[in-house]
C-alpha positions in Angstrom: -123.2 9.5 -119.6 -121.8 11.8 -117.0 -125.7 12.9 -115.8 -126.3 8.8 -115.7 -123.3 8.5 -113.1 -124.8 11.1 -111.0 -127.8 9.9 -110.5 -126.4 6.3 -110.2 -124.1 7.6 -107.3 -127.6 9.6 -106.0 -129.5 6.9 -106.5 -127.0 4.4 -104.3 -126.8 7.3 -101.4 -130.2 7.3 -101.2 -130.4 3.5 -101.1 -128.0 3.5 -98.2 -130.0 5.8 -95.7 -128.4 8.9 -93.8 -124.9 9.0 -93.3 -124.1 8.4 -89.1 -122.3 11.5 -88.3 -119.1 11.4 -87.0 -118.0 12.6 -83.7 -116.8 16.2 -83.4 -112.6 16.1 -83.4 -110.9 16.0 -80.4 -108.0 18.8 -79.8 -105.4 17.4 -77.2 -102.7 19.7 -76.3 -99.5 18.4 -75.6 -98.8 20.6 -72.8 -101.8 19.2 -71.1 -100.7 15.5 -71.3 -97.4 15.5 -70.2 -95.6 13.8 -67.6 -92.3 13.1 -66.5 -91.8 8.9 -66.2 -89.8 6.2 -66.8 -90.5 4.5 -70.3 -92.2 1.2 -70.7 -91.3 -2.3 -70.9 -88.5 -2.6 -68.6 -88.5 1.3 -67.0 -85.2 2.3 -68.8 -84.0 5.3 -67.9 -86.3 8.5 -68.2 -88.3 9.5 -70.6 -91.0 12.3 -71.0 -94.1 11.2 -72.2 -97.3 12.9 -74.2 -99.9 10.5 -73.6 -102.0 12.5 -76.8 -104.6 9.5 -77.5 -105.3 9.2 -73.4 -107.5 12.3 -74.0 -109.3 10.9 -76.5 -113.1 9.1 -75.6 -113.7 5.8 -77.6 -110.5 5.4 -79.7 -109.4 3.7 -81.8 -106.0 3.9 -82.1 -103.5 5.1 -79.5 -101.1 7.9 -80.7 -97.8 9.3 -78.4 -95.1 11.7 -78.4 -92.0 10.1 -75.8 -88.8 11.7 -75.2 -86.6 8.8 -74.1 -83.6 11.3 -72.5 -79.9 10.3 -73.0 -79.5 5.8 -71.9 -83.4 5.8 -71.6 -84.8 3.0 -73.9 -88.4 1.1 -74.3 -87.2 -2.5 -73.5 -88.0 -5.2 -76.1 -91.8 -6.6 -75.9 -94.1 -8.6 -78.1 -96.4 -6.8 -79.6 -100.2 -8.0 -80.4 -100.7 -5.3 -83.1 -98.2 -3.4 -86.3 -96.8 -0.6 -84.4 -95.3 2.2 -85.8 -92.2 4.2 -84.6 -91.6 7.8 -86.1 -88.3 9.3 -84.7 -88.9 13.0 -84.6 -85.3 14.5 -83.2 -82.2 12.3 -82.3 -81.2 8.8 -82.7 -82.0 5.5 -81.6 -81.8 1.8 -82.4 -84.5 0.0 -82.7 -85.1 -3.9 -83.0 -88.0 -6.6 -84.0 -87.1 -10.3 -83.3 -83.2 -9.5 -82.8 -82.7 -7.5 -86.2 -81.2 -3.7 -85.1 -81.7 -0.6 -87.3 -80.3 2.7 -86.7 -82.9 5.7 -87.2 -82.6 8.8 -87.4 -85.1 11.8 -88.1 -87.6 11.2 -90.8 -87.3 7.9 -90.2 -89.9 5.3 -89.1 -89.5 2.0 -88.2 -92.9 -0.2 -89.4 -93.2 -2.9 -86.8 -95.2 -6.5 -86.9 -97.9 -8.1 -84.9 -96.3 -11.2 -83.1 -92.8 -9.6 -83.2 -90.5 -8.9 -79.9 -89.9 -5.2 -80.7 -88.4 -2.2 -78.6 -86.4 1.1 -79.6 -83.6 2.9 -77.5 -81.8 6.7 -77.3 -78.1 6.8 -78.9 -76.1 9.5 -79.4 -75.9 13.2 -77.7 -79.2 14.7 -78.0 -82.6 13.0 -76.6 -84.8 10.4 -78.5 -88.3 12.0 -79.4 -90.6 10.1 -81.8 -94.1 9.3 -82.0 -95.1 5.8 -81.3 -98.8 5.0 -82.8 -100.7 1.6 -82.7 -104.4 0.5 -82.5 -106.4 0.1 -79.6 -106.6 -3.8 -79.1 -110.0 -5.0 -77.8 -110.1 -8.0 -74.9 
């Protein structure tokens, strides 16, 4: 039986043609995409951003490291794709369509297409997270 699966699974790879290869990884280091800027949606405050998916050609998917620094906050928006925000060090609040959560590291906040969304600093220490989405074609 197990021989018949292999050669059904050999058979089916065959079937399909070569395998298109994948592009070789890209390595972004942070330290190379930094800059110093206010954060989006309403310019909030300060914020230092690692634009990490910038560097990549073709993406698919955008991927970023911001620091909003103490009062700095990415004003509410509609989004046009689920976005997800990863809070790295510090603490914020986010809302989607009016409802406020607290987060804190280790948390992430799993946001909607259609929904009005944004995330701002609290607390002592600086906001960092990681903010990823996909790329949305015109």
């Amino acid at each position: 039986m197990r021989n018949l699966l292999a050669a059904t699974f050999a058979l089916a790879a065959f079937a399909a043609g070569p395998a298109a290869a994948a592009p070789p990884a890209v390595i972004v280091d942070e330290t190379k995409v930094v800059r110093q800027e206010p954060p989006p949606h309403g310019a909030i405050g300060m914020s230092t951003a690692y634009r990490i998916s910038d560097a990549v050609p073709n993406r698919t998917m955008e991927f970023r490291k911001r620091v909003l620094h103490v009062g700095a906050a990415i004003g509410p928006h509609p989004i046009a794709h689920d976005e997800v925000y990863y809070v790295l060090a510090g603490e914020g609040e986010v809302v989607s369509d009016g409802v406020k959560a607290r987060l804190t590291p280790g948390m992430a906040a799993y946001l909607y297409t259609g929904a009005v969304v944004g995330i701002r600093q609290t607390g002592a220490a600086e906001l960092a997270l990681i903010i990823s989405y996909p790329v949305v074609k015109p």
